[in-house]
N, C-alpha and C positions, 0 to 999 in steps of 0.2 A: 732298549735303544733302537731298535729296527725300525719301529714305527718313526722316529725322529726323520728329519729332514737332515738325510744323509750328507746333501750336497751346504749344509748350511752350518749352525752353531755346534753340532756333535761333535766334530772331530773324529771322525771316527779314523784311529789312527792304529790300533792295534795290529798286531801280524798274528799272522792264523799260520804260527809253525805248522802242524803237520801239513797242510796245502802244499806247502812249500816244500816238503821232506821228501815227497813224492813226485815232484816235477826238477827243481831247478833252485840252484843255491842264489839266492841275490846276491849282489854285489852293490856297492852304495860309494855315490862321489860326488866330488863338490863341480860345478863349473862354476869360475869367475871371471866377472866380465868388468871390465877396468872401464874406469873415467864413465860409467853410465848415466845417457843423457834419456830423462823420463818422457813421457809424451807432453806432462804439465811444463816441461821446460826446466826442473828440479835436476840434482846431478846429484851423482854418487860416486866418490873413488872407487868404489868395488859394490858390485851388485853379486851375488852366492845363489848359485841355481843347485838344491841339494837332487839327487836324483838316484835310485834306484835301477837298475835293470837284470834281466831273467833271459839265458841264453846265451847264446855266442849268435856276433856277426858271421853273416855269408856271402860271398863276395860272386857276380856276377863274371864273365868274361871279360868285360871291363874294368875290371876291379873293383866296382861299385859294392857298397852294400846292398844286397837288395831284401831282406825280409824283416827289413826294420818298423816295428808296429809302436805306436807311442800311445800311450795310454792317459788320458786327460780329467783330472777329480773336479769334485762340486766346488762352491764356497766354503770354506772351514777345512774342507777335507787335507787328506796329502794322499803321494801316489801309496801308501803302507793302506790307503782302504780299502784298494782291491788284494788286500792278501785275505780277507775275508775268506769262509767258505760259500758262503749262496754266489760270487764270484769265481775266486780262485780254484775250486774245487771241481767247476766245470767247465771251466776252460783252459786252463795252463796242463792237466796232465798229457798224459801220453795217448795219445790219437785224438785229442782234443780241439776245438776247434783252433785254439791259441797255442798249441802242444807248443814248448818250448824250447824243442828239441826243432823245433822247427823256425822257428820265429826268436826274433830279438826283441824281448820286451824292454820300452822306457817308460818309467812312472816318474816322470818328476814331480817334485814340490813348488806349484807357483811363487813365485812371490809373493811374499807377506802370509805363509802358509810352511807349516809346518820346519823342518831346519833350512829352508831359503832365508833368504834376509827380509826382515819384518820388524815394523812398530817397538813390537816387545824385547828387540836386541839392542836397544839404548835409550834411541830416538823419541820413543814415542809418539807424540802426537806432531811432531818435527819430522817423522821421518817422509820422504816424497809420496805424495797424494799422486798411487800409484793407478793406474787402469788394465783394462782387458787390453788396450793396443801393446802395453809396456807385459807384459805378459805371454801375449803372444812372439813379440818381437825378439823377448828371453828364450823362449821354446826352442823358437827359428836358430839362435845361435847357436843353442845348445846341439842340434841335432846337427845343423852343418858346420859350425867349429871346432865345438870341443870332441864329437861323435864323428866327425865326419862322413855322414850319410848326406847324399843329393836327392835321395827322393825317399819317402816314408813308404812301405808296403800301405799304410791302414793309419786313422788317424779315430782314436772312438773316445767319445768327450761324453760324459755325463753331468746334468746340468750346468754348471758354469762352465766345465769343460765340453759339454754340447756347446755353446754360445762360442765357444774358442775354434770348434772343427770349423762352424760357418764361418767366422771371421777366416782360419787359415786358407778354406777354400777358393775365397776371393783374394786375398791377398798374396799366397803360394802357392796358386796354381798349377805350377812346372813341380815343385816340391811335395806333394801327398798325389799317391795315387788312387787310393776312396776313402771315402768317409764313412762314422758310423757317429752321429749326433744323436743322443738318446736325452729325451726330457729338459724341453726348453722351444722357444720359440723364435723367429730371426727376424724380432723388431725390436724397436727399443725397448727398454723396461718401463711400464707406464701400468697407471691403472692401477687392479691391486696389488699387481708384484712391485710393484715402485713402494705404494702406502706400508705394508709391512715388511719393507726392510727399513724405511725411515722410520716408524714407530720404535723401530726396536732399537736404532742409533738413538734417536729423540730419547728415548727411555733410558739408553747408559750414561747419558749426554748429562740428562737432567739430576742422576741422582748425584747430592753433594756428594760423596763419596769419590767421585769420580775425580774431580775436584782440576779442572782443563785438560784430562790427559796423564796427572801426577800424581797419581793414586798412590796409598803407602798400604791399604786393602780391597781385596776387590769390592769394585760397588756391587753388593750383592744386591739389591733392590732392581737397579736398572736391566740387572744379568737374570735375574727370575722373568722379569719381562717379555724378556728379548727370547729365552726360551723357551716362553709359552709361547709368541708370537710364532718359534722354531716349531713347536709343537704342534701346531692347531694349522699350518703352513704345508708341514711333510705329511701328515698321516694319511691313511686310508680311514673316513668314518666306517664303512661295514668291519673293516678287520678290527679299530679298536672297540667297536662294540663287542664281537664275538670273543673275542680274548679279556676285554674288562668288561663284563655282565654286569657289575654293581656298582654303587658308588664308592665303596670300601678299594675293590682291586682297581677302578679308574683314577682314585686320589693317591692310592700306594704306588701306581705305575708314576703318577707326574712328580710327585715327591722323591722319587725315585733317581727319575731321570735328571732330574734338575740337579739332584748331588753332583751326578755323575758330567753336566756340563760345565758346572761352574767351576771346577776340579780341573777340566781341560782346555781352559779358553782365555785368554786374555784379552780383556773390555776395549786395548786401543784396536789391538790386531780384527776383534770382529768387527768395529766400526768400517776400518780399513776395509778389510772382506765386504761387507754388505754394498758399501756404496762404492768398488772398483766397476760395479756394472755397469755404473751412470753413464758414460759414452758409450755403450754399445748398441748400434743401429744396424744390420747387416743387409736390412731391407731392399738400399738400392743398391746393391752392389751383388743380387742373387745370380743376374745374370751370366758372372764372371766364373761360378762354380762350376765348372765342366765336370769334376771327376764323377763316378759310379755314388751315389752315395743312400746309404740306407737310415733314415730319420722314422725313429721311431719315442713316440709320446706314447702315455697311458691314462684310460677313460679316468681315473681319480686322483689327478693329479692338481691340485687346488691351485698350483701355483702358475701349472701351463695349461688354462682348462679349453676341453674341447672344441664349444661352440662359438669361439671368438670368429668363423670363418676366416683365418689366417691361413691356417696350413693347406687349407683348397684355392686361395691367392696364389701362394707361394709356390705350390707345385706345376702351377700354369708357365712358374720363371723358372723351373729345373727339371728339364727334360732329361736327366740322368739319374734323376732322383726315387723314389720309393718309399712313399709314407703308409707309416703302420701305425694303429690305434688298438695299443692292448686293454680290452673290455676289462672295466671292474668287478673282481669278484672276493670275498673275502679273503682269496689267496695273496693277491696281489698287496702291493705296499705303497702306495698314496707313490707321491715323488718319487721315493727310494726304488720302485720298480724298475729303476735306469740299472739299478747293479744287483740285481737277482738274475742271473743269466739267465734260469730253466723259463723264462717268457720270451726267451730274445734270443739265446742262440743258435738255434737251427737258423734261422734268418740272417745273424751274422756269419754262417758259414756259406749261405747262399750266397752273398756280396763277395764276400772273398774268392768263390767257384769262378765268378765271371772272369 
């Protein structure tokens, strides 16, 4: 499952208890937010932002919290994916960059992801045709309503929640004091990151099974699709070469994985998921990011690939900013490189030094 596109179809939602046995017990809660109105113009009696966090608040002379770090997952994910160990195991213990004894960790669950409110808790294919603005906008209350923090220490968003740190940048300015945006780019989605998330809608869309939305089984046809397209989307080709050498251990692995997706994913909720990115343009709006922020992509990432000359536009418009390109080597994990710390955290504790 590593090789998977962590930020997308996997769900990669398990908790890696011992990480956590050794750092900091979680705690898990609901925020609800009444009468919510979506960006589409759609409404909700109650929208349910489910969230986790790791630590105690600590309060400035002002009373302020001040070491509140919010932690932002991919597509499919929830914040239970940074309890991983190649994560959790090297940054939350004790003297750790994320040491929790230090920091107040938040991982919430976006919307339409994991136990936030989603697709698959009645609605279905009814439920609000949600976006990245209506997600962020949820984030924002959560952190200064229900948590009552006015300014984040750190905001580090891996893929979709990369796209989310740019977006809060510009939009909350006074609210996050840096950024850590890992894997993703801050233009629209277009090109082939657009084509293979519609193929993979298109593909659950189409099979009868599916049947508008009212499925009574999963359309397994549309969802084999959709996780090849996950598949062949997240990986690093050098690593799954060296790890499946044959064609025996390359078909065992996809056979494999596929069990283990279709097991964890419901066909309206990934729709939802894939195509929430469709408004996100964060393009003209780079100039308004003032804070410190450290944007780091990796050479084998299919999804956000190198040579588009974007990120040397982009950095012309963020004079605070610092972009890093971690080189492909068979170690590295295609996409998923965003949550293997030992590539990226010395570097996140440099952002945080300043």
């Amino acid at each position: 499952m590593r090789n998977l596109f962590l930020a997308s179809l996997a769900l990669l939602s398990a908790v890696h208890a011992p990480a956590l046995a050794q750092t900091a017990t979680p705690k898990e809660a609901d925020a609800v937010i009444k009468d919510y109105a979506f960006a589409s113009g759609e409404r909700l009696p109650e929208v349910k932002i489910h969230y986790t966090t790791l630590g105690t608040p600590k309060r400035d002379a002002r009373g302020n919290i001040s070491n509140a770090v919010m932690i932002l997952h991919g597509t499919g994910g929830t914040g239970h994916q940074f309890f991983q160990p190649q994560f959790a195991d090297a940054l939350f213990g004790a003297g750790q960059v994320l040491d929790t004894s230090k920091y107040f960790i938040i991982l919430p669950d976006n919307i339409g992801h994991g136990k936030s409110s989603k697709p698959s808790d009645g609605l279905r294919m009814a439920f609000p045709k949600y976006d990245y603005a209506d997600m962020i906008a949820t984030q924002h209350q959560l952190v200064t309503k229900t948590l009552g923090i006015k300014k984040l220490k750190l905001i580090l968003g891996t893929s979709m929640g990369c796209m989310h740190a740019f977006m809060w940048g510009a939009r909350y300015p006074e609210a996050v004091e840096k950024l850590a945006p890992f894997a993703c780019l801050p233009v629209e989605i277009a090109g082939q990151n657009r084509m293979w998330r519609k193929l993979s809608m298109d593909a659950i869309k189409a099979d009868p099974a599916w049947n508008e939305g009212n499925y009574t089984s999963p359309p397994l046809s549309g969802l084999r699709t959709a996780a090849t397209l996950s598949l062949v989307a997240g990986a690093n080709p050098l690593a799954l070469q060296a790890q499946y050498p044959t064609r025996a251990a390359a078909e065992a692995y996809t056979d494999q994985a596929f069990a283990r997706i279709v097991t964890r994913n419901d066909a309206n909720d990934i729709i939802y998921q894939l195509d929430s990115s469709r408004n996100y343009n964060p393009w003209p709006t780079l100039e308004a990011i003032k804070a410190p922020t450290l944007w780091i992509n990796s050479a084998d990432d299919f999804i956000n690939p190198s040579g588009y000359g974007i990120t040397e536009l982009a950095m012309k418009r963020m004079p605070s900013a610092k972009f890093i390109l971690i080189p492909a080597t068979p170690e590295t994990k295609g996409h998923g490189t965003h949550t293997w710390a030992k590539f990226w955290k010395d570097d996140l504790a440099a952002l945080l030094a300043q």
